[in-house]
C-alpha positions as CSV (number, residue, x, y, z in Angstrom):
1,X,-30.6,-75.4,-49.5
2,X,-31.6,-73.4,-46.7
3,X,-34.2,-74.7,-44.8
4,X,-37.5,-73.1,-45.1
5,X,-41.0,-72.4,-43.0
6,X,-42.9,-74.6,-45.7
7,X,-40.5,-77.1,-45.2
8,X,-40.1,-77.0,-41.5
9,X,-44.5,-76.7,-41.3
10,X,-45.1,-79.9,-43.8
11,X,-42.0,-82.1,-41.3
12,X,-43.8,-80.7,-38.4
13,X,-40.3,-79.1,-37.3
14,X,-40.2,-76.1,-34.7
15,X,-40.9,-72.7,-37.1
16,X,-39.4,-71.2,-34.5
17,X,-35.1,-72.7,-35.9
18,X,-32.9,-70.7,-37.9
19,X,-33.7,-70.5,-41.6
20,X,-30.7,-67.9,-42.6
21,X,-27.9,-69.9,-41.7
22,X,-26.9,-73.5,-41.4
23,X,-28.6,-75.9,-38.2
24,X,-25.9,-77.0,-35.9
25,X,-26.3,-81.3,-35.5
26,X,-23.9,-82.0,-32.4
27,X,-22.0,-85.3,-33.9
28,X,-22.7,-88.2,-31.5
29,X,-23.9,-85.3,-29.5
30,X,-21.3,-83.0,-28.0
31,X,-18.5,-86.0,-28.7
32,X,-15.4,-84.0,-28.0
33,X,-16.6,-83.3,-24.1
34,X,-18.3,-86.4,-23.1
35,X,-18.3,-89.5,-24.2
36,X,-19.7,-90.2,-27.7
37,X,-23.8,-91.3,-28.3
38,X,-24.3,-90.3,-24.5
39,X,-27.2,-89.1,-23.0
40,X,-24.4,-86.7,-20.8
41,X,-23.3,-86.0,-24.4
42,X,-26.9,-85.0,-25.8
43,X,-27.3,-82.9,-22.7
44,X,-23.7,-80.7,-22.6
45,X,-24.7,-80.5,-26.9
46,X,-27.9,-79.2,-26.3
47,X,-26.4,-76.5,-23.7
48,X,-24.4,-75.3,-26.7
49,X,-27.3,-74.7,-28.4
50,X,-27.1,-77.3,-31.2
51,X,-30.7,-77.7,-32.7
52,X,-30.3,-81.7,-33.5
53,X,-28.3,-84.4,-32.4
54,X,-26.9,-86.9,-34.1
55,X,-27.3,-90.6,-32.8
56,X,-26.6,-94.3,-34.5
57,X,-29.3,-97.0,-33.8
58,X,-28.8,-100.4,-33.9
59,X,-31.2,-103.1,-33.1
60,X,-30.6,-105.8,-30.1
61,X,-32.1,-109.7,-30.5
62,X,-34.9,-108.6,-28.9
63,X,-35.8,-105.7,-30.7
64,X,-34.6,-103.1,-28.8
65,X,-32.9,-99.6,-30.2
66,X,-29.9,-99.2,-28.2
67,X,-28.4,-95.9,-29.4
68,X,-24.2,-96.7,-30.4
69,X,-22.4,-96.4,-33.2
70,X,-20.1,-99.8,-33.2
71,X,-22.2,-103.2,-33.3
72,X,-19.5,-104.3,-30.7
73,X,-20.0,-102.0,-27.9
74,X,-15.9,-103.0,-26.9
75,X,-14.9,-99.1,-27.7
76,X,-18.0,-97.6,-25.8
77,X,-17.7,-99.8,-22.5
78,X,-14.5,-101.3,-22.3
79,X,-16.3,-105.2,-22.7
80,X,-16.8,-106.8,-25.9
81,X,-20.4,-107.7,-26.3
82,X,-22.2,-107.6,-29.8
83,X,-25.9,-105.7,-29.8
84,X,-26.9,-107.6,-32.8
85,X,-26.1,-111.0,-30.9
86,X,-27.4,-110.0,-27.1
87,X,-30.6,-109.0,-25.6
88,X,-31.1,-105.9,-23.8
89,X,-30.9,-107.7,-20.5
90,X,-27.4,-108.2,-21.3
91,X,-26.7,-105.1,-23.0
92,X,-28.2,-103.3,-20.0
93,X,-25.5,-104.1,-17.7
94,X,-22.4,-102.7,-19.3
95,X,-21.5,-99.2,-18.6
96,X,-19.7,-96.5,-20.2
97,X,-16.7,-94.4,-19.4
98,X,-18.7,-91.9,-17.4
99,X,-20.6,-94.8,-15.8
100,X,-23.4,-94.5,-17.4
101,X,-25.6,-97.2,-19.0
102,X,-25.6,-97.5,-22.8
103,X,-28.7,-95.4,-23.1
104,X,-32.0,-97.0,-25.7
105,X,-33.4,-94.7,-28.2
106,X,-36.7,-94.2,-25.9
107,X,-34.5,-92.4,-23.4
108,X,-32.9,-90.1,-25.9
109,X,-35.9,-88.9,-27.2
110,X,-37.4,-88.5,-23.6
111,X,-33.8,-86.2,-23.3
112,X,-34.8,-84.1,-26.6
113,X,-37.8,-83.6,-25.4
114,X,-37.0,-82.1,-22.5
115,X,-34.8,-80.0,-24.1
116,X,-36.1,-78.9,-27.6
117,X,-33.6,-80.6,-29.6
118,X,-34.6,-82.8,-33.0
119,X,-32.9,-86.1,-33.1
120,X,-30.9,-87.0,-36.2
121,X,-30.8,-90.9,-37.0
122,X,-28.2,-92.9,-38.5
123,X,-29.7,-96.7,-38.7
124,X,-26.6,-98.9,-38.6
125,X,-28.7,-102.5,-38.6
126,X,-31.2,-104.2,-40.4
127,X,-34.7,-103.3,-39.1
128,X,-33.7,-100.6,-36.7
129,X,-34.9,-98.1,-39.2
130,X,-38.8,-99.3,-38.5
131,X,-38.3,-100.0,-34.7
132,X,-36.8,-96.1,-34.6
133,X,-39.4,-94.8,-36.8
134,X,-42.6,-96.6,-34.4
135,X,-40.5,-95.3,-31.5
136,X,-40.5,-92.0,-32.4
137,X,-44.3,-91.9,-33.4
138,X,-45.4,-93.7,-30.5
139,X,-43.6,-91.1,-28.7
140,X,-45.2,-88.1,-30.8
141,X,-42.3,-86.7,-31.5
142,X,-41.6,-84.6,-34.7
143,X,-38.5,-83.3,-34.8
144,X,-36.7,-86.2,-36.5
145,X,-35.1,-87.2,-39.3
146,X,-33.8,-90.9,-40.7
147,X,-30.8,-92.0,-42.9
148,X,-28.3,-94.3,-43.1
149,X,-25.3,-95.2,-45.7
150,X,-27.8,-98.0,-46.7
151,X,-29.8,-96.8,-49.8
152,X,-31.5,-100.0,-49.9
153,X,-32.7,-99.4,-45.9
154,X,-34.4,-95.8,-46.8
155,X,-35.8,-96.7,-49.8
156,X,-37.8,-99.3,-47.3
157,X,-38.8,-96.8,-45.1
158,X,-40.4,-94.7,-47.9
159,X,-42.0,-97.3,-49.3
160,X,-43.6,-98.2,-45.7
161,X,-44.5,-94.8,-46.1
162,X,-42.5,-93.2,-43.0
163,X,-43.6,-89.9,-42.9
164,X,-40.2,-88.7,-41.4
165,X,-37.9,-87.0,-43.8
166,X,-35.4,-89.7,-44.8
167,X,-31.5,-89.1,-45.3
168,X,-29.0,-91.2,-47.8
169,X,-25.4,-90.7,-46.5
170,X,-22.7,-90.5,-48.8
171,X,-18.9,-91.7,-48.4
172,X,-16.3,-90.4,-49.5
173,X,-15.7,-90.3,-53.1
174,X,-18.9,-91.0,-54.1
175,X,-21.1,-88.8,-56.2
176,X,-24.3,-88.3,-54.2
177,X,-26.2,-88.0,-57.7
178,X,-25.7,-91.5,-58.3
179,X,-25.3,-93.1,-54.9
180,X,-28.9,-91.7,-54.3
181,X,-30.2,-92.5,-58.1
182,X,-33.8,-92.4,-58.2
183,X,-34.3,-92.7,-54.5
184,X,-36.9,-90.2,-53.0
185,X,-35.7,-88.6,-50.0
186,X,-35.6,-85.4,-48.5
187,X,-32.2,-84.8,-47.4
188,X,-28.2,-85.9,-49.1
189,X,-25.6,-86.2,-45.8
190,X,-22.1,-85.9,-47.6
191,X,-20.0,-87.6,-45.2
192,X,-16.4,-86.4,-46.8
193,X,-14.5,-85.2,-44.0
194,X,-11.3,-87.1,-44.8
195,X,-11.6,-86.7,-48.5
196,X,-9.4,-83.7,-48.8
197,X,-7.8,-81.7,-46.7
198,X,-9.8,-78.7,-47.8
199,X,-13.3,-80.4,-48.0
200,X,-14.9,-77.5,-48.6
201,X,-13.5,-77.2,-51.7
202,X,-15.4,-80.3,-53.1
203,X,-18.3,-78.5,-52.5
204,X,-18.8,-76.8,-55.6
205,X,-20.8,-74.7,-57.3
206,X,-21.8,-77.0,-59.7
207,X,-22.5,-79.8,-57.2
208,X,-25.1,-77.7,-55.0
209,X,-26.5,-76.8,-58.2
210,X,-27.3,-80.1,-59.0
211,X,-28.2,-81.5,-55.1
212,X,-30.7,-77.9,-55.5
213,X,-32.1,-79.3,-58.7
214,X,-33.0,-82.6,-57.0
215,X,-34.9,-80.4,-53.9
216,X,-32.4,-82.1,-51.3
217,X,-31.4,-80.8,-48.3
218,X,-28.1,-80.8,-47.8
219,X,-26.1,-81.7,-44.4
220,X,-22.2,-81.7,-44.1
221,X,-19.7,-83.9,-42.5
222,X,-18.7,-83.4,-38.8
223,X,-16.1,-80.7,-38.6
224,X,-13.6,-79.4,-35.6
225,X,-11.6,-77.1,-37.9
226,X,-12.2,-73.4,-37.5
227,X,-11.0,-72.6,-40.8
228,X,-13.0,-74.9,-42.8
229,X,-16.3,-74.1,-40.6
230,X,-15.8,-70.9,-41.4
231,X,-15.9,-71.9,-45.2
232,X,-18.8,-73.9,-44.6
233,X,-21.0,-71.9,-42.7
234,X,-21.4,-69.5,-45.8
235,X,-22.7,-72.4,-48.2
236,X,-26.2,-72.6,-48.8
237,X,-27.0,-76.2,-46.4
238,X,-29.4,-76.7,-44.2
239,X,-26.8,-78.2,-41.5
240,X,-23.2,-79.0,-40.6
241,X,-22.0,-81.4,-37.8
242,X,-19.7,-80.9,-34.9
243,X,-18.0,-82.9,-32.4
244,X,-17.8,-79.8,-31.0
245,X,-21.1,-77.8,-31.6
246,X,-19.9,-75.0,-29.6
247,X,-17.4,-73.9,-33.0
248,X,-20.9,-73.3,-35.0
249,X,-22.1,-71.0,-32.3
250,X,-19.9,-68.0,-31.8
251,X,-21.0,-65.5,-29.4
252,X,-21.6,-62.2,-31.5
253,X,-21.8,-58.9,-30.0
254,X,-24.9,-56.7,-30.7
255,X,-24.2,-53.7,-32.2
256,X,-26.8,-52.0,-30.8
257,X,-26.0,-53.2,-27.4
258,X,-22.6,-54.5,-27.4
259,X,-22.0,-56.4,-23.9
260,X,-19.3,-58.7,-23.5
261,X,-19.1,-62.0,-21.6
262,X,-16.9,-62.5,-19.0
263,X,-16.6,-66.9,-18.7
264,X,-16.1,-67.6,-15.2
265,X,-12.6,-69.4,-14.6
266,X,-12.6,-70.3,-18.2
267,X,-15.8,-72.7,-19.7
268,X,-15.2,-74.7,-16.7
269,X,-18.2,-76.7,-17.4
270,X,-16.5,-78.1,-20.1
271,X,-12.7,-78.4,-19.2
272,X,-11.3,-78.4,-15.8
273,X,-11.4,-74.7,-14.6
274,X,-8.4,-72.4,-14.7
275,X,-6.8,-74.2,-17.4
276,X,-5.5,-73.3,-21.1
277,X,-7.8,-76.2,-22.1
278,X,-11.2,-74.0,-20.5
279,X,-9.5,-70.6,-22.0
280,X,-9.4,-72.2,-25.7
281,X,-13.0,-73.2,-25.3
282,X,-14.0,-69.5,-24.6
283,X,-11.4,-68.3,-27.7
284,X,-13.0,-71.0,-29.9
285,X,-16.7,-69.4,-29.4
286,X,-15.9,-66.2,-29.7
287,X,-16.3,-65.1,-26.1
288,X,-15.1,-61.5,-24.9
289,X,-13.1,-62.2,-21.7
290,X,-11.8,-65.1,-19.5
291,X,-11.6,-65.4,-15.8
292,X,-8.6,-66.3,-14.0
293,X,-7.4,-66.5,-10.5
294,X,-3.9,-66.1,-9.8
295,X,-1.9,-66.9,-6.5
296,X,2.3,-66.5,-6.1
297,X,4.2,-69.7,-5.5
298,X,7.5,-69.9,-2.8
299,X,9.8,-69.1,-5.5
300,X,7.5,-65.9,-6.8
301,X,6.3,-67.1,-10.3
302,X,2.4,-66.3,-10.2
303,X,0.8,-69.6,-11.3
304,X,-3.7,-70.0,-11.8
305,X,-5.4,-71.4,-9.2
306,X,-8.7,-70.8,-7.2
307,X,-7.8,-72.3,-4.0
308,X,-5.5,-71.5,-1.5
309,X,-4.7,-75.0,-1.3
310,X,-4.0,-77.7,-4.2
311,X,-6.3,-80.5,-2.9
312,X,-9.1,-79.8,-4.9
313,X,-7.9,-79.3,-8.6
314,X,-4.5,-81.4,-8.8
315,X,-3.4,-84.1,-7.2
316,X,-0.9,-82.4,-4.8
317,X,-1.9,-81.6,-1.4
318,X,-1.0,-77.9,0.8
319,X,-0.9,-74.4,0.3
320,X,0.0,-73.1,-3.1
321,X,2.6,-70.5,-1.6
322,X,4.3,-73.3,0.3
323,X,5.2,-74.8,-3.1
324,X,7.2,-74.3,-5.8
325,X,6.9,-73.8,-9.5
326,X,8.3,-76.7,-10.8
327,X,6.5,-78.8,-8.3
328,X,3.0,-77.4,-8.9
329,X,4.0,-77.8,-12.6
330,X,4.2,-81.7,-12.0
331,X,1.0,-82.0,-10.8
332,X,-1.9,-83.1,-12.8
333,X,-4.7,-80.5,-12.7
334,X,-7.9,-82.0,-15.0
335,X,-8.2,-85.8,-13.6
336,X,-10.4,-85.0,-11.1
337,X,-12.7,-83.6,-14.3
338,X,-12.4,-86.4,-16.2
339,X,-9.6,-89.0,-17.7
340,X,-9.5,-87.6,-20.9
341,X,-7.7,-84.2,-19.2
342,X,-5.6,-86.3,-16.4
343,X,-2.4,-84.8,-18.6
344,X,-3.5,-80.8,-18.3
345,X,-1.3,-79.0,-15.7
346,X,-2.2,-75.9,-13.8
347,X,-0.8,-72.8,-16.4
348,X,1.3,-69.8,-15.0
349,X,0.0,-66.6,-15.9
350,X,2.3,-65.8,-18.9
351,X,1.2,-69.4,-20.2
352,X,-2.9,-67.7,-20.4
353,X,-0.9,-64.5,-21.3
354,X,0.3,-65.6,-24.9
355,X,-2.6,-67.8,-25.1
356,X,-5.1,-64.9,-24.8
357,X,-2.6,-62.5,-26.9
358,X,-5.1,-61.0,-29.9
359,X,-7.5,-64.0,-28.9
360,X,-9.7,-62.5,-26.2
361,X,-9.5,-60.5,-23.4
362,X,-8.3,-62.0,-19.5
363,X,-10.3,-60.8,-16.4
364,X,-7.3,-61.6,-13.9
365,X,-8.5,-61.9,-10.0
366,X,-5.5,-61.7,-7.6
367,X,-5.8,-63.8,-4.9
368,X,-3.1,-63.9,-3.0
369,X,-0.4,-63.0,-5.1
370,X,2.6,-59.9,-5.9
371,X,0.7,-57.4,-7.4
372,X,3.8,-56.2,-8.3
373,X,4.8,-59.9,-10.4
374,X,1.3,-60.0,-11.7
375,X,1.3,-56.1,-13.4
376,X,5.3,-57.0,-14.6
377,X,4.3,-60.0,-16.1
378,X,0.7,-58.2,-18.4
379,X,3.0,-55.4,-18.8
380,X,5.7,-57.7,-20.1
381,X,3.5,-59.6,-22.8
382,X,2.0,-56.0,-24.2
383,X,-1.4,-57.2,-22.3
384,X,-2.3,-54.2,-20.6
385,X,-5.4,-52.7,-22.4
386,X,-6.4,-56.4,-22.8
387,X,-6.4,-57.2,-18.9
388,X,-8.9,-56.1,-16.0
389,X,-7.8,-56.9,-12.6
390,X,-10.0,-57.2,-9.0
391,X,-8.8,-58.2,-5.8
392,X,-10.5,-58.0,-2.5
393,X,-7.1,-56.6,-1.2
394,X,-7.7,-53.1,-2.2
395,X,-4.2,-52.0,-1.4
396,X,-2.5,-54.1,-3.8
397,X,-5.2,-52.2,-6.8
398,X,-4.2,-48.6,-5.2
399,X,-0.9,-49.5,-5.5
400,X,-1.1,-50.9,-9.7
401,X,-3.4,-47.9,-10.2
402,X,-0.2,-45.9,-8.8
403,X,2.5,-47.6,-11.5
404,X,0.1,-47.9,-14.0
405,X,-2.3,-44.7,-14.0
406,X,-4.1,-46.4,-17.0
407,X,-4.6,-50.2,-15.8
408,X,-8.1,-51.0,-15.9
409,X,-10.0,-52.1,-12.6
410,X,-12.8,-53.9,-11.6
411,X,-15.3,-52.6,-8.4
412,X,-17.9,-55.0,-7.5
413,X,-20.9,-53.1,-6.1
414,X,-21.2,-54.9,-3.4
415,X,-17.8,-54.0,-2.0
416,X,-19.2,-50.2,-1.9
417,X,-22.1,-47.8,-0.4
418,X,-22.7,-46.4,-3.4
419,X,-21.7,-46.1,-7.4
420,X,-19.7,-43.0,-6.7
421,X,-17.8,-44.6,-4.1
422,X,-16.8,-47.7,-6.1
């Protein structure tokens, strides 16, 4: 089911969130670019303009909600230390892989706040479910929901009379009708990701028939698959979850006013700019054009890179034009981001050429490169009426407007006295 007004009013839910289309949950928050249950992950998930956040709660010895998904935080911190068997004192101390500190519930829902996103709980222990729930309405904060896999845990929480709406979540190859039973709750989380490889086609007809009958909501597994987001995007839910919340929000072009969007050096907010990695971000949602900057090596193949110099983005050191192609090729260029990219190498134009190819359009800034290489190389991959080029050596454009009378060219206004001029 859709969501509706009514049913966003009587949860106390913003009126203000999509009702014509699934919610986007950001799995873990934004998982797949920071790490997982993070409050660096909450806050990169709400820039992507996810509505909730997904977060698993589990309860420390001294009642504390420290927001993980593993009892043993070994995975999230690198040091095996069990929350249900420590105190938050000890807990506390480890950090994660961004060094951060394993963040509590009451700072995640400080983080929503600030934000505007609704916080969607998975209770992974005995008795966090209350300790979340008194959180929460200490905190005056709404836009919530509870579940767990634990039927017995929700039922519990309705009987306690928790005024949140409540969430069973279903494994795989269980039928939700009678994993739920007679359970009243508001909302059936179908965790089948890795039931089929076309999930979407358990979803059936006759199944949403039946979850419809029952007055659930309806949320869907976490999903980075284009194809089978676009299958489920068209089903009748009220939301689907995303490791990567940025695939449920394509950037659509008004008709009415139909400006594109140029994404600086790729997302490089997200992946280490200049990269195929930040160019397959901007494809992935839908984007109109990426940014590149392009500089010639010694040996004359025209590799992307902002800086004259390599010290910055890779771990080499000197100018770009001193080096060669196979030596800047080595280098690592997305450690310095993070150690989840410390194997992405700085791309040569063709590379962001075939990429882009039918995918999206490449806004390419010569730096200090061959004109001439640069427009042999577009020309080369058919690229030409899906390229734009600048350079603030204006020489080099007079001379590709020459070859190519139809190239297309950018003028930044600045550069000019007036429009005519430019």
């Amino acid at each position: 089911m859709i969501l509706s007004q009514e049913w966003l009013q009587r949860y106390g839910w913003p009126l203000s969130l999509p009702t014509g289309r699934p919610l986007t949950i950001a799995h873990r928050g934004a998982s797949f670019h920071a790490p997982e249950n993070s409050l660096a992950a909450f806050r990169i998930a709400s820039e992507l303009a996810s509505e909730l956040w997904e977060l698993d709660i589990h309860l420390s010895t001294d009642g504390v909600c420290v927001v993980a998904h593993d009892d043993d935080l070994q995975r999230m911190t690198g040091q095996s230390l069990r929350i249900s068997e420590s105190s938050w004192s000890d807990i506390s101390k480890l950090k994660m892989s961004d060094g951060e500190p394993v963040p509590r519930l009451e700072d995640v829902i400080a983080t929503a706040r600030q934000t505007g996103c609704g916080l969607y709980l998975e209770i992974k222990s005995a008795g966090a479910g209350p300790a979340a729930w008194r959180l929460l309405d200490e905190a005056g904060f709404r836009f919530a929901s509870l579940g767990s896999f634990n039927v017995t845990w929700i039922e519990e929480l309705r009987q306690a009379g928790c005024p949140y709406p409540l969430s069973v979540f279903v494994p795989a190859g269980a039928d939700p009708l009678e994993y739920v039973g007679d359970l009243s709750c508001e909302i059936v989380h179908l965790c089948w990701e890795n039931a089929s490889p076309r999930p979407q086609d358990l979803i059936t007809q006759e199944l949403l028939s039946a979850l419809q009958h029952k007055h659930w909501q309806i949320v869907l597994w976490h999903e980075e698959r284009p194809k089978v987001l676009d299958a489920l995007m068209v089903l009748p839910v009220m939301a689907i979850c995303s490791d990567r919340p940025e695939l449920l929000k394509p950037y659509w072009q008004s008709v009415d006013c139909p400006i594109g969007v140029v994404c600086h050096r790729g997302a490089n907010a997200l992946a280490p700019e200049n990269t195929l990695e930040a160019a397959q971000i901007c494809i992935d949602q839908g984007f109109q054009f990426v940014e590149i900057d392009v500089r010639t090596t010694a040996d004359g193949e025209v590799v992307v890179l902002h800086d004259a110099t390599l010290d910055r983005t890779t771990n080499g050191t000197g100018l770009v034009r001193h080096q060669t192609a196979s030596f800047i090729a080595s280098l690592e260029a997305g450690r310095w981001f993070g150690d989840r990219y410390k194997q992405v190498r700085v791309p040569t134009l063709s590379q962001v050429l075939v990429l882009a190819a039918g995918r999206i359009g490449v806004y390419v800034e010569i730096k200090q490169a061959s004109a001439e290489a640069v427009l042999n190389r577009v020309e080369a991959h058919g690229m030409l009426n899906q390229c734009f080029f600048w350079s603030s050596d204006t020489d080099a454009l007079r001379w590709m407007r020459q070859k190519s009378p139809d190239i297309i060219l950018m003028a930044p206004r600045w550069m000019y006295a007036s429009i005519e001029e430019a």
